[in-house]
Backbone and ligand atoms as CSV (ligand in chain L), in Angstrom:
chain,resi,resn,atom,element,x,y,z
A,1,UNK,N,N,0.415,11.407,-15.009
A,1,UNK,CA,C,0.062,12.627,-14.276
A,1,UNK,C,C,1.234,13.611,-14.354
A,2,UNK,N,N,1.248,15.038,-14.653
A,2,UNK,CA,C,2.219,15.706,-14.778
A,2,UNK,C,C,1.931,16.869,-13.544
A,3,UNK,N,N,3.018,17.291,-13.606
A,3,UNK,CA,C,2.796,18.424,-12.407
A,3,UNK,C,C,2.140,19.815,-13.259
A,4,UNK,N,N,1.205,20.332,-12.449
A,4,UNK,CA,C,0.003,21.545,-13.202
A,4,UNK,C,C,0.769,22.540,-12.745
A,5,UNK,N,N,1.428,22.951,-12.048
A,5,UNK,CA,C,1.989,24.310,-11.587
A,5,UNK,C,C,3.117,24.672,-12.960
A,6,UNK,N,N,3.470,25.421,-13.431
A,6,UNK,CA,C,4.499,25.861,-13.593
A,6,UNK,C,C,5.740,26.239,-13.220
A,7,UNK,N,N,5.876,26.172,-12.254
A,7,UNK,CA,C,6.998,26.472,-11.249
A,7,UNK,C,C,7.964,25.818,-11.056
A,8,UNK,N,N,9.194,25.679,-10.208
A,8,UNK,CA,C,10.011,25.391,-10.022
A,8,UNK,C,C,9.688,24.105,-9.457
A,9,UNK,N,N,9.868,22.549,-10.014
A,9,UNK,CA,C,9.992,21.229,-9.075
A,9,UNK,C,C,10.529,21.486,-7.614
A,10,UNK,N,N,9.839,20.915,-6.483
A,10,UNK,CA,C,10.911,21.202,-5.514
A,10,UNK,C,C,10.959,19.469,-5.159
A,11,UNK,N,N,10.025,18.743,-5.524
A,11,UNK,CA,C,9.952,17.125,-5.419
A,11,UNK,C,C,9.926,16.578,-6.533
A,12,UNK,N,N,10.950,15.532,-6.309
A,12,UNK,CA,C,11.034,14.398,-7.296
A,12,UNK,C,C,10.479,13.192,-6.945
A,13,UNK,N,N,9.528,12.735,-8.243
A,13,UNK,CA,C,8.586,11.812,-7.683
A,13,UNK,C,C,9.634,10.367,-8.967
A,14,UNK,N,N,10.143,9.347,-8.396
A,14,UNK,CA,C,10.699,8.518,-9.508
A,14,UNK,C,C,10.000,7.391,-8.993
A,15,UNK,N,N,10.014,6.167,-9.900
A,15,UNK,CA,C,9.689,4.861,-9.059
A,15,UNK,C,C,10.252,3.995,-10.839
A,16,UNK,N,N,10.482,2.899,-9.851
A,16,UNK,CA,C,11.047,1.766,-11.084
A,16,UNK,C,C,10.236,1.357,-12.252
A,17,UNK,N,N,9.012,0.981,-12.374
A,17,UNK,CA,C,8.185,1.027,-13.490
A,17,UNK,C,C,7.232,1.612,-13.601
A,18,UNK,N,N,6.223,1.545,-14.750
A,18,UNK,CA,C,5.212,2.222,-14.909
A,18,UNK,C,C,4.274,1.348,-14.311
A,19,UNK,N,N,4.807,0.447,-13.682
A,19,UNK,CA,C,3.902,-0.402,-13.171
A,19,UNK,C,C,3.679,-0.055,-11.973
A,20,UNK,N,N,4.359,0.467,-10.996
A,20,UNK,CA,C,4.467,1.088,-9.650
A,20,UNK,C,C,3.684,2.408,-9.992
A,21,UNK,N,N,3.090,3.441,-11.033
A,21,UNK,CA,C,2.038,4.090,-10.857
A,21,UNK,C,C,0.950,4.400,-10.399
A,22,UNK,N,N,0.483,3.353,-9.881
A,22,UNK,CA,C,-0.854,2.827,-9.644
A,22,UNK,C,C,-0.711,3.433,-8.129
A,23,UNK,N,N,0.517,2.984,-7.361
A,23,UNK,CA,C,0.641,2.888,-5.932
A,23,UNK,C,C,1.138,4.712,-6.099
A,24,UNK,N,N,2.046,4.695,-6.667
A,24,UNK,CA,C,2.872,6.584,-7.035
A,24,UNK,C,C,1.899,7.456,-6.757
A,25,UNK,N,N,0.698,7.273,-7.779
A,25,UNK,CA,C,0.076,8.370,-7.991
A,25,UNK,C,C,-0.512,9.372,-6.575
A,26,UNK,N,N,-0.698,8.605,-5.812
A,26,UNK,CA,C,-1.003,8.726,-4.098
A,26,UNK,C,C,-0.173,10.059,-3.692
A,27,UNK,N,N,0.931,9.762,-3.995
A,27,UNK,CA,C,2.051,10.580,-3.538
A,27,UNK,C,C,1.973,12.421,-4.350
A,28,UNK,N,N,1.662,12.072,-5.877
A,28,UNK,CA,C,1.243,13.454,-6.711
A,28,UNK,C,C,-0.019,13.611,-6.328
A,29,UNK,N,N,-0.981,12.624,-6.160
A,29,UNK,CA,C,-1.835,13.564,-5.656
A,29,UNK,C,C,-2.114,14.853,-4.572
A,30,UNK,N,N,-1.529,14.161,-3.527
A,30,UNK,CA,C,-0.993,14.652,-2.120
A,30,UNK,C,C,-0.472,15.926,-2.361
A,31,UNK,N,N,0.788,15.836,-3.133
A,31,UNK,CA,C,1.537,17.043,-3.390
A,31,UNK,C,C,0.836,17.824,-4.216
A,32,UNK,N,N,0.080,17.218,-5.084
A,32,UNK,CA,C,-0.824,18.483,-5.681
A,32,UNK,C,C,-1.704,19.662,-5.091
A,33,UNK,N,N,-2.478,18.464,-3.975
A,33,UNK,CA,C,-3.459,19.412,-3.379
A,33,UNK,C,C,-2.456,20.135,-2.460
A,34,UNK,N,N,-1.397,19.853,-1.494
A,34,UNK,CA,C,-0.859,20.822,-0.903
A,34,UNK,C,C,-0.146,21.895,-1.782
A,35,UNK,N,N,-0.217,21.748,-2.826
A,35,UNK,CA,C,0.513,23.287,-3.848
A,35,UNK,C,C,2.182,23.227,-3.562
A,36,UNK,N,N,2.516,21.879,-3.428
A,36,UNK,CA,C,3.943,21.310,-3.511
A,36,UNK,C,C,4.540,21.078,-5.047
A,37,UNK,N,N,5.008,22.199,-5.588
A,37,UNK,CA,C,5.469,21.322,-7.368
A,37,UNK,C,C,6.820,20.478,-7.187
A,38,UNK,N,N,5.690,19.635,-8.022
A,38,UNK,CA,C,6.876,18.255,-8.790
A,38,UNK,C,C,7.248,18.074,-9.874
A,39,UNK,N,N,8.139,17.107,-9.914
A,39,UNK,CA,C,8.432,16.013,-11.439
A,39,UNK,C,C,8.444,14.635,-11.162
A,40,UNK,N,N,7.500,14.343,-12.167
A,40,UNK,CA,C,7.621,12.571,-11.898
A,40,UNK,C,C,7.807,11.572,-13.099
A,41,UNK,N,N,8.429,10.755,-12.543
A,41,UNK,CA,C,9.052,10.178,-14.112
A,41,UNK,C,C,9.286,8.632,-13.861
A,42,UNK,N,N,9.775,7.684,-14.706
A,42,UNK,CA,C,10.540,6.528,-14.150
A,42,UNK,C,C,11.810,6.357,-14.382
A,43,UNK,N,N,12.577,5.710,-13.025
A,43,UNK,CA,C,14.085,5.180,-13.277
A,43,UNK,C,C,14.201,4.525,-13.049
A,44,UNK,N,N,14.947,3.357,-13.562
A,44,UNK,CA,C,14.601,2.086,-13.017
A,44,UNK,C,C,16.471,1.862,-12.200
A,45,UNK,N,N,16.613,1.397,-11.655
A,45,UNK,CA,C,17.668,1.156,-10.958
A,45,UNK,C,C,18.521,0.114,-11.643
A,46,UNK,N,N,17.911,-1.106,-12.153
A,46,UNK,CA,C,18.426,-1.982,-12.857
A,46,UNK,C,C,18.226,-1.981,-13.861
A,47,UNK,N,N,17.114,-1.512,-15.031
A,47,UNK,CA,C,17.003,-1.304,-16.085
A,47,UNK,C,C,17.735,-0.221,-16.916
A,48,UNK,N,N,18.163,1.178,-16.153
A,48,UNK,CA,C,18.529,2.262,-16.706
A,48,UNK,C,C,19.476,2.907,-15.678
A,49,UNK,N,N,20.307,2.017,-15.516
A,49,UNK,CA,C,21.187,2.603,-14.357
A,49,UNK,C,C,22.581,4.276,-14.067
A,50,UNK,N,N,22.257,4.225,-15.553
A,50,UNK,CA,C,23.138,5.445,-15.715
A,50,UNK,C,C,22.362,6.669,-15.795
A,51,UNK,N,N,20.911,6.172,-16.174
A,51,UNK,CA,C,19.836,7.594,-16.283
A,51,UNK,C,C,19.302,7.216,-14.933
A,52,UNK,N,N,19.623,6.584,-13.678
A,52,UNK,CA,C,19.211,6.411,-12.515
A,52,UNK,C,C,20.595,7.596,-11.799
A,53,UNK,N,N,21.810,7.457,-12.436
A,53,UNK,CA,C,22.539,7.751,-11.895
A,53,UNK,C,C,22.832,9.312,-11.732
A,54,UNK,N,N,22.223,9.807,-13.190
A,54,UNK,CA,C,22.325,11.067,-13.712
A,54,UNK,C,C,20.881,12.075,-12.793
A,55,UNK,N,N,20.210,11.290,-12.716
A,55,UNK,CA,C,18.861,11.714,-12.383
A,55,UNK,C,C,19.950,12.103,-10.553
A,56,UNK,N,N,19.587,11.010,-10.232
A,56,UNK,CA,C,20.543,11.742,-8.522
A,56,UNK,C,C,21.577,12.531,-8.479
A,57,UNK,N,N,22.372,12.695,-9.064
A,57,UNK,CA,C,23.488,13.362,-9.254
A,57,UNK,C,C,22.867,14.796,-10.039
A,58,UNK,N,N,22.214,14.951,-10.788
A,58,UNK,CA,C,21.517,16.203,-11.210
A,58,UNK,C,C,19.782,16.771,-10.168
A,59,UNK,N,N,19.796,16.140,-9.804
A,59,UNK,CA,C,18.750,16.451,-8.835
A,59,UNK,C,C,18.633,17.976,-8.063
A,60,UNK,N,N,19.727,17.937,-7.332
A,60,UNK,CA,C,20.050,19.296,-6.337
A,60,UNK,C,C,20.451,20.250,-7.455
A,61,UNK,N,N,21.259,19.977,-7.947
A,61,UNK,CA,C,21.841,21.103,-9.085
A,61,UNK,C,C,20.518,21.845,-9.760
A,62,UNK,N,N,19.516,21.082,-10.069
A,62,UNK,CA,C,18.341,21.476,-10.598
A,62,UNK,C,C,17.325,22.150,-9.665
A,63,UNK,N,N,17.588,21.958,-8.670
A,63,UNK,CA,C,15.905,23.025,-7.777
A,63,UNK,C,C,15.513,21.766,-7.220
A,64,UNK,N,N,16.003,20.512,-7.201
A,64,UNK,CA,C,14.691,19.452,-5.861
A,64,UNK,C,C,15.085,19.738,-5.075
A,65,UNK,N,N,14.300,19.677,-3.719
A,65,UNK,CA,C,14.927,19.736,-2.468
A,65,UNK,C,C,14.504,17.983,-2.220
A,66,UNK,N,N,13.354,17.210,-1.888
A,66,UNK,CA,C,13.298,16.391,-1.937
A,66,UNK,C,C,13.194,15.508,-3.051
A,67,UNK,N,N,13.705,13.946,-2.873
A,67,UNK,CA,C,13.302,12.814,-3.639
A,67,UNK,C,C,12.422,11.779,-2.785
A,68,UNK,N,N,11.330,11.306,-3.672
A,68,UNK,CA,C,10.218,10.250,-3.331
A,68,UNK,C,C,10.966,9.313,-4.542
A,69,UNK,N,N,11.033,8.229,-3.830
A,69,UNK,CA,C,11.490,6.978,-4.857
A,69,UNK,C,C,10.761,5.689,-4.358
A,70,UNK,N,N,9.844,4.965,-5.562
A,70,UNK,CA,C,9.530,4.014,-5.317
A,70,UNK,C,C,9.749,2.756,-6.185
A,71,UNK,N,N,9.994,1.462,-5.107
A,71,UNK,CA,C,9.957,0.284,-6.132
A,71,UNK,C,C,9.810,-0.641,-5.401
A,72,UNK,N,N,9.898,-2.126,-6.615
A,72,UNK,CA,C,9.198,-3.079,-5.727
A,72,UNK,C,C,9.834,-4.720,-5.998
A,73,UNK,N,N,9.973,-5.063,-5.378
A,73,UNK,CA,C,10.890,-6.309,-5.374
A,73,UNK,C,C,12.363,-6.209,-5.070
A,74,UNK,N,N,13.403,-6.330,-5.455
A,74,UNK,CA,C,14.483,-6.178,-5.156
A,74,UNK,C,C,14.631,-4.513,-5.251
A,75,UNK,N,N,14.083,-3.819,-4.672
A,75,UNK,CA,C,14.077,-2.357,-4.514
A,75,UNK,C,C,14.692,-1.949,-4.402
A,76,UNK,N,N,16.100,-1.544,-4.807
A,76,UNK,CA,C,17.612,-0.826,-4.959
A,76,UNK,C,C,17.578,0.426,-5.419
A,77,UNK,N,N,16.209,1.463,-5.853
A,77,UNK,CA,C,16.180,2.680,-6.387
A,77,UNK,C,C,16.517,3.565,-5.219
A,78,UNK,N,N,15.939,3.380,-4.139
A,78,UNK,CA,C,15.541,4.708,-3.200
A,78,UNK,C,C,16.794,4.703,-2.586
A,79,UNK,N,N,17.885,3.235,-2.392
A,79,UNK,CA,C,18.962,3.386,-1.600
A,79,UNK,C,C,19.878,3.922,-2.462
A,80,UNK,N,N,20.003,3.493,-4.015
A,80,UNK,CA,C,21.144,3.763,-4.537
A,80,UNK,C,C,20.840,5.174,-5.220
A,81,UNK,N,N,19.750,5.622,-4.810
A,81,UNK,CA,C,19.296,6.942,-5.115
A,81,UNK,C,C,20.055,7.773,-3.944
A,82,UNK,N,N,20.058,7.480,-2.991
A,82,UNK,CA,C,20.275,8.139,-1.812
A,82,UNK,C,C,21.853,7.641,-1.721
A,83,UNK,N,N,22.229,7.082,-2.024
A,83,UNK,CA,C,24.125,6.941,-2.114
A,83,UNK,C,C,24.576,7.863,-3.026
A,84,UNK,N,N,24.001,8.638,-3.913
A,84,UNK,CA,C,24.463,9.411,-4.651
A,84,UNK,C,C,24.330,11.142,-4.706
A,85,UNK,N,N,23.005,11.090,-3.727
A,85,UNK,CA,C,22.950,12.825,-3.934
A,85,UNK,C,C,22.490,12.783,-2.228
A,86,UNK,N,N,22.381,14.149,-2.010
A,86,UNK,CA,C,22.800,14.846,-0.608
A,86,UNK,C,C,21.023,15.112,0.352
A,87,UNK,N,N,20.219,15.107,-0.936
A,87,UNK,CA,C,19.389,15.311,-1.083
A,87,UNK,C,C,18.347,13.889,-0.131
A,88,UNK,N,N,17.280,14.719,0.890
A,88,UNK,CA,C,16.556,13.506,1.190
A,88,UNK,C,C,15.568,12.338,0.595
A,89,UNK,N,N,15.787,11.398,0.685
A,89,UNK,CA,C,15.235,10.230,0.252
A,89,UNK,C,C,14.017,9.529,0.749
A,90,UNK,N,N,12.988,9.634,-0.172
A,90,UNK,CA,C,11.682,8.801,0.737
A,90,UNK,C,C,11.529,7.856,-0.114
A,91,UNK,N,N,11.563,6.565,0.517
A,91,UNK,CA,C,11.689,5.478,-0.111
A,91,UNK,C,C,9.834,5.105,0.170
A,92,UNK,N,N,9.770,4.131,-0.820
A,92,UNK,CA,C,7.979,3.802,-0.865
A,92,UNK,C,C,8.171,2.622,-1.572
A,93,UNK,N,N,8.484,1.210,-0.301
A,93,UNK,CA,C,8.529,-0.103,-0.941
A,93,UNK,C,C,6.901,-0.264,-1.265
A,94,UNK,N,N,7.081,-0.688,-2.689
A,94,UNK,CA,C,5.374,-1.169,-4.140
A,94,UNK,C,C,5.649,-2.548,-3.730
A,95,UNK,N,N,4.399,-3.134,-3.429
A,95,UNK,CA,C,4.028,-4.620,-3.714
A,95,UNK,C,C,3.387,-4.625,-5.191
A,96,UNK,N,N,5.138,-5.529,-5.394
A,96,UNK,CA,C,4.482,-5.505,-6.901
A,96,UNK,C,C,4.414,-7.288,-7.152
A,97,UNK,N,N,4.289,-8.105,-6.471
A,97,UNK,CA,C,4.162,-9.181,-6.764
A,97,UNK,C,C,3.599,-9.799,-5.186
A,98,UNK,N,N,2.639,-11.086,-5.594
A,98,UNK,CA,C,2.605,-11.163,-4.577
A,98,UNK,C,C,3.366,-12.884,-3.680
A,99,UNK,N,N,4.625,-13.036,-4.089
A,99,UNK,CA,C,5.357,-13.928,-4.260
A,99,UNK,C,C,5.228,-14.224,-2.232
A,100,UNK,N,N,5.887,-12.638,-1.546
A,100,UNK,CA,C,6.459,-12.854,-0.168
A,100,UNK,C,C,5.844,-11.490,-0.052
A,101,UNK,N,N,4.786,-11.677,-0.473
A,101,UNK,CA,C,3.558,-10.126,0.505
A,101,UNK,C,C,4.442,-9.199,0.494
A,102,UNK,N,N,5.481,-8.659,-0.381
A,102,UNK,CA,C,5.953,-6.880,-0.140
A,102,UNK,C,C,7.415,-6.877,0.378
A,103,UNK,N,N,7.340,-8.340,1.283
A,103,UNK,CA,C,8.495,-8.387,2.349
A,103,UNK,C,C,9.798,-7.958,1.376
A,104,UNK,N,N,9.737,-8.645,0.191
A,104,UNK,CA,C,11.153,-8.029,-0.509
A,104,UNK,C,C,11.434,-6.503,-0.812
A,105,UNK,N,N,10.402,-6.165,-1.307
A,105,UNK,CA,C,10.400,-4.189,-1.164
A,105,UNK,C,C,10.664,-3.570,-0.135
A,106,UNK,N,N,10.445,-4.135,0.909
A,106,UNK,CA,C,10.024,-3.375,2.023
A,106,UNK,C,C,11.671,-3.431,2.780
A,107,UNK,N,N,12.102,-4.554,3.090
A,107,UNK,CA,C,13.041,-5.136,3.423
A,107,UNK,C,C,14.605,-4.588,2.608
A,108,UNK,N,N,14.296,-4.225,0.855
A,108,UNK,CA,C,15.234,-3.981,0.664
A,108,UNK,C,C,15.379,-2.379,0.589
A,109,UNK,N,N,14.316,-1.871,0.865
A,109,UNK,CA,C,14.467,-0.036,0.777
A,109,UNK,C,C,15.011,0.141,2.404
A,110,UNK,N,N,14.361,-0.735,3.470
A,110,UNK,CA,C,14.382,-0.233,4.622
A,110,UNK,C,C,15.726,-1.050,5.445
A,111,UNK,N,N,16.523,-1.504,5.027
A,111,UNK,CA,C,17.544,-2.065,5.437
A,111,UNK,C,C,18.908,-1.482,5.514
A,112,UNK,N,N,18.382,-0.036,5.105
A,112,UNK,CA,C,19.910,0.666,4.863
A,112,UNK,C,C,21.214,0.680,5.785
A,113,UNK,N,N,22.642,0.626,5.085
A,113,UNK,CA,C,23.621,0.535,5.669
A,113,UNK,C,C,23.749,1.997,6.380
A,114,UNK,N,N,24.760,2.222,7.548
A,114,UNK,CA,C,24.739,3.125,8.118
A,114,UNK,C,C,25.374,4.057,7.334
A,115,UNK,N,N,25.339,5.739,7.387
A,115,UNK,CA,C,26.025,6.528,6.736
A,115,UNK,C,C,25.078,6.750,5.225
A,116,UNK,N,N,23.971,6.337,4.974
A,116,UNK,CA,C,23.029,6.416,3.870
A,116,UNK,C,C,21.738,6.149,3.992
A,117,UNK,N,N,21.336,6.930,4.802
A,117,UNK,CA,C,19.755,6.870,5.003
A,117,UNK,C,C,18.359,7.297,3.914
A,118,UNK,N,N,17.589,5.929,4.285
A,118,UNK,CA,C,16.423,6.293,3.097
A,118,UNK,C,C,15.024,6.730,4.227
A,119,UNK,N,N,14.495,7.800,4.396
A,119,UNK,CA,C,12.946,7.448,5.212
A,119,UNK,C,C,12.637,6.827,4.691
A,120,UNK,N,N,11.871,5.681,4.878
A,120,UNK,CA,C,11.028,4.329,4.679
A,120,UNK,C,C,9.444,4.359,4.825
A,121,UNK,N,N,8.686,4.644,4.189
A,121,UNK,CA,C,7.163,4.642,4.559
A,121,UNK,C,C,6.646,2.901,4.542
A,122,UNK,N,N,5.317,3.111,4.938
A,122,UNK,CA,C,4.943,1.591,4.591
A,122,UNK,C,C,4.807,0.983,3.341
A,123,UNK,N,N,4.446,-0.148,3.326
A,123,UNK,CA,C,4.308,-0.909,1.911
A,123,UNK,C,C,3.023,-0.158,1.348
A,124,UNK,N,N,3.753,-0.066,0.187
A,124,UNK,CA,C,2.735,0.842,-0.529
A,124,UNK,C,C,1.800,2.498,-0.191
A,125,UNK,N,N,3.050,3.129,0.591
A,125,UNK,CA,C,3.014,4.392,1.546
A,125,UNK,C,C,3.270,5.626,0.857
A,126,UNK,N,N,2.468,5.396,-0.379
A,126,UNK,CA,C,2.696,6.822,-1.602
A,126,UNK,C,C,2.224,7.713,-0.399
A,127,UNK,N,N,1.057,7.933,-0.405
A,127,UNK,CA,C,0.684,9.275,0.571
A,127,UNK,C,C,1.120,9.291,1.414
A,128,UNK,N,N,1.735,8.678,2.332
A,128,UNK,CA,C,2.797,9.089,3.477
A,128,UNK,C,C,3.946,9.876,2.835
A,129,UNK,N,N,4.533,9.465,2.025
A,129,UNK,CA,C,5.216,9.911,1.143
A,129,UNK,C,C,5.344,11.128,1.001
A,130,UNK,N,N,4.332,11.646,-0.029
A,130,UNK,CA,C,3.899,12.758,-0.306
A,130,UNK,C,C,3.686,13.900,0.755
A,131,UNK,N,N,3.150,13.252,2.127
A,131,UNK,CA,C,2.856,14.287,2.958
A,131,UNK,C,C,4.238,14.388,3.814
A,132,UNK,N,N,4.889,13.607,3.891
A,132,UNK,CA,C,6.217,13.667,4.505
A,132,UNK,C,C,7.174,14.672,3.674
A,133,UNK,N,N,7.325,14.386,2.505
A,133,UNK,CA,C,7.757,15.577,1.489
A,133,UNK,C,C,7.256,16.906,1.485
A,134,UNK,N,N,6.116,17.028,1.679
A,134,UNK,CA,C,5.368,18.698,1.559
A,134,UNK,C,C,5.825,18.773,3.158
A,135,UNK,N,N,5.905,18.164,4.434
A,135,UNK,CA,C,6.399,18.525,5.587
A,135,UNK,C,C,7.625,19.107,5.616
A,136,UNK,N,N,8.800,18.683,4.393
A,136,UNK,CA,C,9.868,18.773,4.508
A,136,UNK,C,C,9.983,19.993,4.187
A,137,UNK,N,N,9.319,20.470,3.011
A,137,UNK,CA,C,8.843,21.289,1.695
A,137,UNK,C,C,8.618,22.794,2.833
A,138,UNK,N,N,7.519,22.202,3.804
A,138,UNK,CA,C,7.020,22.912,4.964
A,138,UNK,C,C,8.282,23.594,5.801
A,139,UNK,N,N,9.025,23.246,6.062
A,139,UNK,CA,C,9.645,23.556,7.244
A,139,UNK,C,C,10.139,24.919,6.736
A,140,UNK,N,N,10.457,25.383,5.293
A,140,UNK,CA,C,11.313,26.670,4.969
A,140,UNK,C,C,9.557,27.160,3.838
A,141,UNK,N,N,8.910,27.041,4.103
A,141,UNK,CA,C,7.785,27.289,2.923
A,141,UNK,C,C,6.127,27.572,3.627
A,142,UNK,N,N,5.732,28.557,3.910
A,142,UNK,CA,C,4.880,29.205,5.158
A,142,UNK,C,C,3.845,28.470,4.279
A,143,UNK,N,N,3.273,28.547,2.819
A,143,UNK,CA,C,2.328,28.411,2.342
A,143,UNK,C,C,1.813,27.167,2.254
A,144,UNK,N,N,2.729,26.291,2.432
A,144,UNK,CA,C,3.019,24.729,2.424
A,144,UNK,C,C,2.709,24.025,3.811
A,145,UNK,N,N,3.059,25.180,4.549
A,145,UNK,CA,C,3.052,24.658,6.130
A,145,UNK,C,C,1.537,24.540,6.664
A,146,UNK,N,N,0.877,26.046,6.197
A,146,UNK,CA,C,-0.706,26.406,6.248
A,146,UNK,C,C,-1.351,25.264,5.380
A,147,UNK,N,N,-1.166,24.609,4.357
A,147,UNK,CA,C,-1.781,23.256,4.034
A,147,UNK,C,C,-2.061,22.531,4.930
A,148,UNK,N,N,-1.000,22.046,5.354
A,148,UNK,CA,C,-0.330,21.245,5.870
A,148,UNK,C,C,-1.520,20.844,7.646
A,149,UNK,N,N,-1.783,21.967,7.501
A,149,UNK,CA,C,-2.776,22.343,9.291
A,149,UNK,C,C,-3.619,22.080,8.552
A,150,UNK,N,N,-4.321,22.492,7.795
A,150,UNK,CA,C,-5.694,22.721,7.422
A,150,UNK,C,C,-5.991,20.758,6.993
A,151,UNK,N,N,-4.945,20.694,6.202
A,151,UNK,CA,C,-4.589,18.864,6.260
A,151,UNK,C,C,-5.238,18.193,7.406
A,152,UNK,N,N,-4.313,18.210,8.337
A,152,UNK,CA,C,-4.583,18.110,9.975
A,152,UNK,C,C,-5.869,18.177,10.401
A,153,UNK,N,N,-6.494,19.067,10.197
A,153,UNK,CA,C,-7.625,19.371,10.962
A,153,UNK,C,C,-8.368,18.545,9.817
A,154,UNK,N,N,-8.848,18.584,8.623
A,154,UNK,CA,C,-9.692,17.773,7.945
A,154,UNK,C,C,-9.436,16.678,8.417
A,155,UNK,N,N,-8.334,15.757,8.640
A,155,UNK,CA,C,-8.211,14.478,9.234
A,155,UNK,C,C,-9.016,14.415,10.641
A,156,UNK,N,N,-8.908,15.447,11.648
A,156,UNK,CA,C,-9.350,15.024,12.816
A,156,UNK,C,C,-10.946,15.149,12.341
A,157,UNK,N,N,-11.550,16.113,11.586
A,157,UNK,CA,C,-12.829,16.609,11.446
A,157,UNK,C,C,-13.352,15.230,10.906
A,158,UNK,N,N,-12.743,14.126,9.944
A,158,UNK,CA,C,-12.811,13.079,9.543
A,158,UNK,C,C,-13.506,12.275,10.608
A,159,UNK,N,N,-12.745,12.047,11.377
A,159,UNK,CA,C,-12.695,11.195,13.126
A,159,UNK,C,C,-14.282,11.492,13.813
A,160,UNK,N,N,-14.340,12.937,13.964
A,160,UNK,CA,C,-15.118,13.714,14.833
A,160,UNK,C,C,-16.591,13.424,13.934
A,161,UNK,N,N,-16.353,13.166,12.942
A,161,UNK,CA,C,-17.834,12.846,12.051
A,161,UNK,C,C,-18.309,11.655,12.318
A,162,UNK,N,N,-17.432,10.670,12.017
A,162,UNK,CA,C,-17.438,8.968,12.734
A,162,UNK,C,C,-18.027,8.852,14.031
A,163,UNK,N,N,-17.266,9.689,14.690
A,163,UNK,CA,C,-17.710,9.538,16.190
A,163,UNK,C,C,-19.254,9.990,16.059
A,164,UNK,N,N,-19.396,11.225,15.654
A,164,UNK,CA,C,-21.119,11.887,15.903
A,164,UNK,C,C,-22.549,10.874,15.243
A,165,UNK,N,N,-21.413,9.982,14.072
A,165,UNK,CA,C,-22.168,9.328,13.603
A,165,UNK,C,C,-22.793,7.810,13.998
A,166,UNK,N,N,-21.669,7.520,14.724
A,166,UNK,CA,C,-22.021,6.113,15.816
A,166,UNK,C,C,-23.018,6.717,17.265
A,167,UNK,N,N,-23.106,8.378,17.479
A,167,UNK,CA,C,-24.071,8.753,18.229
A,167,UNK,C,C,-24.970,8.500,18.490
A,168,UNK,N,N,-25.831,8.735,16.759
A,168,UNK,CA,C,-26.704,8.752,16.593
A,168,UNK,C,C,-27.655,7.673,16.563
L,1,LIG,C1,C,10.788,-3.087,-9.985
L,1,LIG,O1,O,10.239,-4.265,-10.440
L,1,LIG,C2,C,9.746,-2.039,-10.233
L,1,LIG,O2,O,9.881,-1.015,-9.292
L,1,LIG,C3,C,8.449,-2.777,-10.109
L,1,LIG,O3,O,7.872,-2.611,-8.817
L,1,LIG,C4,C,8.857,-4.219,-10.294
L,1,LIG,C5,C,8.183,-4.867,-11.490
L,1,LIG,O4,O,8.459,-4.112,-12.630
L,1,LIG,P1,P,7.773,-4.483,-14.048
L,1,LIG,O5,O,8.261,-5.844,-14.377
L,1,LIG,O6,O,6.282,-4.413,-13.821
L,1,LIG,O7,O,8.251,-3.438,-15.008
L,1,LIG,O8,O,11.964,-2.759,-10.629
């Protein structure tokens, strides 16, 4: 999935394999429909650690304001992503095996030492993700923010249908 806007990335979407796509895509979708532009790519933390390294360290210099990082098992992207640039971190532990149900993803994104914080969504919390990022995106970005409600209200209108429908 590539980002359709032309514009300036303001989110970075990374995750450790192409195998964690499946769960990712949640997150571009999200940002798509709110009219949030991205880049999304893979880094793997242990596989490509110097193009993990370059990627955080060039991040801000380039136009992101946020990073979405996901991975799964010994999940070291989103923290050692976030030890390196200034820039906020949304971590999105992937169950990518089902050895200990997630607990290792989850456990190793959300365990951070003090002085290096990752937000932590749930296991497998691409669209939290995503909407937590366009919130962020939101706070300096009016057009992003007006999504963002209209978001909101389709969710409750969601609810309010359920309900009319157990009415009946
Ligand atoms: C992690 O290992 C990745 O983030 C992925 O969730 C997991 C498995 O990767 P593959 O072996 O499928 O490439 O680094």
């Amino acid at each position: 999935m590539a980002n359709e806007t032309n514009t300036q990335p303001l989110v970075g979407i990374i995750m450790g394999s192409q195998s964690d796509m499946k769960v990712m895509e949640a997150a571009a979708e999200i940002l798509e429909n709110l009219g949030v532009p991205f880049e999304i790519t893979i880094v793997s933390a242990h596989r490509t650690p110097h193009r993990m390294f370059e990627y955080a360290e060039q991040a801000r210099k380039k136009g992101l304001k946020v990073i979405i990082a996901g991975a799964g098992g010994a999940a070291h992207l989103p923290g050692m992503v976030a030890s390196i640039t200034t820039l906020p971190v949304i971590g999105v532990p992937v169950k990518s095996s089902n050895s200990i149900d997630g607990w290792d993803s989850v456990l190793s994104i959300l365990q951070m030492p003090g002085g290096v914080p990752v937000a932590t969504v749930a296991l497998d919390g691409a669209l939290n993700a995503g909407i937590l990022a366009a919130q962020i995106i939101g706070t300096s970005n009016a057009a992003v923010a007006d999504k963002l409600e209209k978001y909101k209200v389709s969710l409750k209108d969601k609810v309010m249908r359920s309900v009319e429908e157990l009415r009946r």
